[in-house]
C-alpha positions as CSV (number, residue, x, y, z in Angstrom):
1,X,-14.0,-106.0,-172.1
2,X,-10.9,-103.8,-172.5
3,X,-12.9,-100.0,-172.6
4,X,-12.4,-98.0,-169.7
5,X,-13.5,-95.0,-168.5
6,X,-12.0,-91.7,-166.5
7,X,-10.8,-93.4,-163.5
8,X,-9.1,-96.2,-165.3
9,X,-12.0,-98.9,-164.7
10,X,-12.9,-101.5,-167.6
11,X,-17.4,-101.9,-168.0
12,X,-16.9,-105.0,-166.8
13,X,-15.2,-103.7,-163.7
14,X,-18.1,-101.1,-163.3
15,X,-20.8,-103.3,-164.0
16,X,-19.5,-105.3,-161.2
17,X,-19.6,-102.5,-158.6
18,X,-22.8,-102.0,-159.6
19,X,-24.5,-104.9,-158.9
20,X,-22.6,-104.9,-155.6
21,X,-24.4,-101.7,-154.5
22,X,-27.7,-102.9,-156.1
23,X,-27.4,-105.8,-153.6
24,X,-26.7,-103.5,-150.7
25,X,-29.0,-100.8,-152.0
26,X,-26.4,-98.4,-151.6
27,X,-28.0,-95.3,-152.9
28,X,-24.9,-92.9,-153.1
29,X,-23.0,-95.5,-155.0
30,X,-25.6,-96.4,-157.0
31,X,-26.2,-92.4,-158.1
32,X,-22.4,-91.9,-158.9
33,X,-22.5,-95.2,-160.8
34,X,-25.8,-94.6,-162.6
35,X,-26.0,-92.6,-165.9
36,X,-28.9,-90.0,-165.5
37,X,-30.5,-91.0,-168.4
38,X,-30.8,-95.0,-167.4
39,X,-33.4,-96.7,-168.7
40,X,-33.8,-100.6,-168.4
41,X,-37.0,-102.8,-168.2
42,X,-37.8,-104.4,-165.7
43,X,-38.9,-108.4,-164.8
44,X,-42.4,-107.4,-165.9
45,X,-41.2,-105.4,-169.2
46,X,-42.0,-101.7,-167.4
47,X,-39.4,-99.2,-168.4
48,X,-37.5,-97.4,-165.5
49,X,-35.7,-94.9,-165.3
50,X,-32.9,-93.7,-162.4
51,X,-35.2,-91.8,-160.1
52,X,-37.6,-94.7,-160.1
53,X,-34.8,-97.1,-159.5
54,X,-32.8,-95.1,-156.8
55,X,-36.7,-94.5,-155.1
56,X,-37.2,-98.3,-155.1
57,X,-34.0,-99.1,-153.1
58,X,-34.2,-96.3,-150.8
59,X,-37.8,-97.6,-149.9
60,X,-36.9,-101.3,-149.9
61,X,-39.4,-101.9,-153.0
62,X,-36.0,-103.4,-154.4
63,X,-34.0,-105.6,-152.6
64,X,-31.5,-108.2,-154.5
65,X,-29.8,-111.0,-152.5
66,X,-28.0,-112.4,-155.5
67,X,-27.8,-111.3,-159.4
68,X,-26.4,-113.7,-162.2
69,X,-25.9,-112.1,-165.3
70,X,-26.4,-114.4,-168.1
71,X,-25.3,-112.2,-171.0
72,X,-23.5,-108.8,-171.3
73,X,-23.2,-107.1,-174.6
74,X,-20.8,-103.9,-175.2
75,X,-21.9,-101.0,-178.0
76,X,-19.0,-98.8,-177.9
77,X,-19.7,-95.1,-179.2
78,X,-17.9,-91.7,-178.8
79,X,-17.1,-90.8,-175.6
80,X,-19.2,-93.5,-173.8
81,X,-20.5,-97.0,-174.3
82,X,-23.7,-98.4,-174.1
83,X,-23.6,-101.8,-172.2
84,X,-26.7,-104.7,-172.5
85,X,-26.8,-107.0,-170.2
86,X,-29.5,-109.9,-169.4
87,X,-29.4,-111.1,-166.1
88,X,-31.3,-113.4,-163.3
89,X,-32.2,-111.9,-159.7
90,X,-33.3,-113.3,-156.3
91,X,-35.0,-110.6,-154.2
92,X,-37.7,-108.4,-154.3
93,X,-38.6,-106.3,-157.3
């Protein structure tokens, strides 16, 4: 996907950093690379947002060894872009 954003980086490229520091629950990178207002379900359908997310890897309640993504979908809009992707996980959620 050919949209980039401040620093020159394509959503692909960022979505790609981000499941890196999912798998090594890197909290800082994950709160830089996190929009505030993130909201995803999880495996069980619950709805979670950022703090809840950022919580669960500083505790260990989330741990990912491995993350496929099986589909990624791009809604561009001004200024930003909303990104949908599906994916598969081994770990602990």
């Amino acid at each position: 996907m050919s949209i980039r954003d401040e620093s020159g980086h394509t959503i692909d490229q960022a979505e790609d950093a981000i499941q890196a520091a999912m798998r090594a629950s890197d909290i800082a990178e994950l709160d830089l690379l996190i929009a505030d207002d993130l909201v995803f379900a999880g495996p069980d359908g619950t709805l979670i947002g950022k703090a809840a997310d950022l919580e669960a890897h500083r505790t260990g309640a989330t741990r990912f060894a491995r993350i496929w993504i099986l589909h990624r979908t791009l809604a561009p809009i001004p200024a930003r872009a909303v990104f949908f992707s599906c994916a598969a996980a081994l770990g602990r959620v």
